[in-house]
N, C-alpha and C positions, 0 to 999 in steps of 0.2 A: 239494597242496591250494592252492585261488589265496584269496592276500592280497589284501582290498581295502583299501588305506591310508584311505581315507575313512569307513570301517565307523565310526569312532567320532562323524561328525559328527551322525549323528540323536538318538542321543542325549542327546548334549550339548545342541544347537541346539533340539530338540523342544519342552522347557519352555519353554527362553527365548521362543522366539515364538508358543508357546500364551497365556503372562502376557501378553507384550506387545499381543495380539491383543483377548482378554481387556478389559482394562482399553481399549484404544485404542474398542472398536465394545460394549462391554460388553450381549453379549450373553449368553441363557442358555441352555443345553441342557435340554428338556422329554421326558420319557422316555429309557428305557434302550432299546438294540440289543444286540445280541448280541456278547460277549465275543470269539468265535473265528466262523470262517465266515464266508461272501461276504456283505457287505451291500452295496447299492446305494444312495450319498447321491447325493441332487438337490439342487442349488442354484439357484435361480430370480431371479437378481438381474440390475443389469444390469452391473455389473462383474463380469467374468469371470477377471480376474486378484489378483483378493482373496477371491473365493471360493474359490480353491484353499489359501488360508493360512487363513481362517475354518474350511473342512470339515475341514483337518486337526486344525485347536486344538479341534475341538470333535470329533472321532472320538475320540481319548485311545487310538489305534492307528496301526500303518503303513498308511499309503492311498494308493493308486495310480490316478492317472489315463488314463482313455482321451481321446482329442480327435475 
């Protein structure tokens, strides 16, 4: 079976920069998505590189981006 030595960092990291996100843009999540299964978030800003640390503090799941 393959060890990945990093498995622990999501985690751990996860909270911390959902809070940090949280509090810095204090924004709120307005309805529920689906717990399990493929959702599609859109982000419409013009920062593109804080939208990816926004969508994830505000999915409360693992999220994987296309480019």
């Amino acid at each position: 079976m393959y060890y990945n030595p990093r498995a622990w960092l999501f985690p751990v990291l996860a909270p911390v920069c959902s809070l940090a996100v949280r509090l810095y843009y204090r924004f709120r999540v307005e309805g529920q998505g689906p717990e399990a299964g493929p959702v599609l978030f859109v982000a419409n800003h013009p920062n593109s590189l804080v939208d990816a640390i926004v969508v994830t503090a505000a999915a409360g799941r693992p999220v994987h981006f296309l480019a």
